[in-house]
PAMI-10460 format. One line per 5 residues: their letters; for each residue x, y, z of N, C-alpha, C. Coordinates in Angstrom, 2 decimals. Layout:
// PAMI-10460
a) X:Y:Z:X:Y:Z:X:Y:Z | ...
//
This chain:
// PAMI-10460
xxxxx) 53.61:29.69:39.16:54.68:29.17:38.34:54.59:29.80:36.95 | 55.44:30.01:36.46:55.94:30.59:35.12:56.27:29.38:34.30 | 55.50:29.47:33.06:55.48:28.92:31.56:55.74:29.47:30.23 | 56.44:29.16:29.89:56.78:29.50:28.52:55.68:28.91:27.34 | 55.39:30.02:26.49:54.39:29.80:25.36:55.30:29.27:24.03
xxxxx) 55.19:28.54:23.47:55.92:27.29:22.98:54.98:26.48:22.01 | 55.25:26.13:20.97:54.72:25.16:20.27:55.09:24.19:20.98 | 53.84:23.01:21.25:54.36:21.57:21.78:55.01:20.83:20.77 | 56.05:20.98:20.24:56.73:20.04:19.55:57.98:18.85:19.78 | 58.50:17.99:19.52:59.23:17.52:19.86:61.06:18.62:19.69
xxxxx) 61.03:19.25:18.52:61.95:20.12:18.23:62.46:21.36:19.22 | 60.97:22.09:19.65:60.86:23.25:20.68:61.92:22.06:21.70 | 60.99:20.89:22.14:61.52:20.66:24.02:63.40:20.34:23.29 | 63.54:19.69:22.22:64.86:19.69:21.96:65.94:20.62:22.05 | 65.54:21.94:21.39:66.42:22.55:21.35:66.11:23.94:22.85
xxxxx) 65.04:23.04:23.80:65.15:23.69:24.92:66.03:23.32:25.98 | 66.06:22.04:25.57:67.25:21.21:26.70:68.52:21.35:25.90 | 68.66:21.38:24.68:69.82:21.62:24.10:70.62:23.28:24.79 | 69.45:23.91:24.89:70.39:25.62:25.41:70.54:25.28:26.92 | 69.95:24.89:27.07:69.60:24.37:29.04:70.74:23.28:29.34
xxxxx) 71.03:22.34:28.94:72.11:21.32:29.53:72.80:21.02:28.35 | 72.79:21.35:27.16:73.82:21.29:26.17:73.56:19.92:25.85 | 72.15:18.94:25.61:72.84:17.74:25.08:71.18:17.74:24.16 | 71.16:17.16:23.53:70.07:17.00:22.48:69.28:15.35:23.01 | 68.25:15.34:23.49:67.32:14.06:23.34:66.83:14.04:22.60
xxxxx) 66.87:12.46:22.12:66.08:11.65:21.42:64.60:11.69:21.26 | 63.98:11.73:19.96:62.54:11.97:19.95:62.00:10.28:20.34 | 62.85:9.58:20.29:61.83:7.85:21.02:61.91:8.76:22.60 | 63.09:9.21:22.87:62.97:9.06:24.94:62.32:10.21:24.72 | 61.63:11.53:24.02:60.42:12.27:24.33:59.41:11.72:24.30
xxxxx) 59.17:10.76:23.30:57.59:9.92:23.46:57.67:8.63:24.44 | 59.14:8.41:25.08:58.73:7.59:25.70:58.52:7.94:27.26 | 58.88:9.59:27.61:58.58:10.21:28.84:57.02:10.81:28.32 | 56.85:11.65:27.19:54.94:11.58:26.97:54.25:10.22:27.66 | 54.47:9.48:27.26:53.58:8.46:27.08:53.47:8.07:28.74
xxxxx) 54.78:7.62:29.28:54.99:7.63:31.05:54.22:8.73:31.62 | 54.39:9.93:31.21:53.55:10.93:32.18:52.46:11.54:31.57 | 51.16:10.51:30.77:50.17:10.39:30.70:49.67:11.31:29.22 | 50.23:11.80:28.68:50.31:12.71:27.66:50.17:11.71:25.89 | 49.47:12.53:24.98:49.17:11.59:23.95:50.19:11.17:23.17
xxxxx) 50.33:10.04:22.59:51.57:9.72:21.63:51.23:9.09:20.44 | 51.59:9.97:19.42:51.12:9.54:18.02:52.11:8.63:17.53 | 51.38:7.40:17.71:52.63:6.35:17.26:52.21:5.08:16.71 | 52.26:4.40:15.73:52.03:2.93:15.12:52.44:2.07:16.24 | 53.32:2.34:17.12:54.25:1.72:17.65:53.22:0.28:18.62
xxxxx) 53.61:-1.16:18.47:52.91:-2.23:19.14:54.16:-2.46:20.01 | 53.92:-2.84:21.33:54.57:-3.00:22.47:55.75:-2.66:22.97 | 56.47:-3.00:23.36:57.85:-2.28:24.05:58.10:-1.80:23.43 | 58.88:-0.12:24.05:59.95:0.99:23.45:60.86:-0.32:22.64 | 61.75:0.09:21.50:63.25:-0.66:21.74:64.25:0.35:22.33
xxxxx) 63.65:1.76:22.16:64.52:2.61:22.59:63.53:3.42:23.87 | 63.47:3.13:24.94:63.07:3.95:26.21:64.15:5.19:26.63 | 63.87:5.95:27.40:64.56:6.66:27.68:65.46:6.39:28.89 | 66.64:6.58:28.65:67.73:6.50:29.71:67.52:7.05:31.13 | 67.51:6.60:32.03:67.20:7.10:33.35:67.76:8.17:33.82
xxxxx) 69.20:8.56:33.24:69.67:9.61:34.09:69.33:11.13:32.58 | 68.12:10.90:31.96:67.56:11.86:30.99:65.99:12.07:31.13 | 65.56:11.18:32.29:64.33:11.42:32.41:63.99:12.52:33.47 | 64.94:12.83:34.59:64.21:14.36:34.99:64.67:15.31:33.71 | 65.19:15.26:33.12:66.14:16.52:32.42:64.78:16.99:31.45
xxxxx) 64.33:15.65:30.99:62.81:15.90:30.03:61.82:16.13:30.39 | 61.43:15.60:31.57:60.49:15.81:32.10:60.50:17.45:32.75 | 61.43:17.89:33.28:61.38:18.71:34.07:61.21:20.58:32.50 | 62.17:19.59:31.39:61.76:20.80:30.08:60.09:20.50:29.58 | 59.75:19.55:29.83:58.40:19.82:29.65:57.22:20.43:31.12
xxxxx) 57.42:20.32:31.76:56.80:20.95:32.74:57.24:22.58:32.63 | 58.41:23.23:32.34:58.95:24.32:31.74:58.14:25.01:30.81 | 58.06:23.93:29.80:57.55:24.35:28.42:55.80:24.34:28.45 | 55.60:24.09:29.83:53.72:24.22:29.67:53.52:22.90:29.20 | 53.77:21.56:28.86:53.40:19.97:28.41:52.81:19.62:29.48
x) 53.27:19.94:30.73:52.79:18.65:31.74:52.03:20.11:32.89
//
């Protein structure tokens, strides 16, 4: 499999899905697919997302981070 060398940033996977499906995600639904698929999340944050990620955006992220070398 082929990976792209990439800063892990939240910006990179943004404006990777932005050229890829034309829509921009949210940096809560990137840390809240990090955090689901085991990956570190720098966050104050105490218990529930208020903002989780939308279900029909979680392959779209997941699948730009497996792309981008994250997962």
């Amino acid at each position: 499999m082929k990976t792209r060398t990439t800063k892990k940033t939240y910006k990179a996977l943004q404006e990777y899905v932005r050229a890829k499906a034309g829509r921009v995600m949210q940096s809560c639904w990137i840390a809240d697919r990090k955090e689901k698929n085991g990956l570190r999340v720098n966050s104050r944050r105490v218990g529930e997302r208020q903002k989780p990620c939308p279900p029909q955006y979680e392959q779209v992220i997941d699948s730009a981070m497996l792309e981008l070398g994250w997962l």
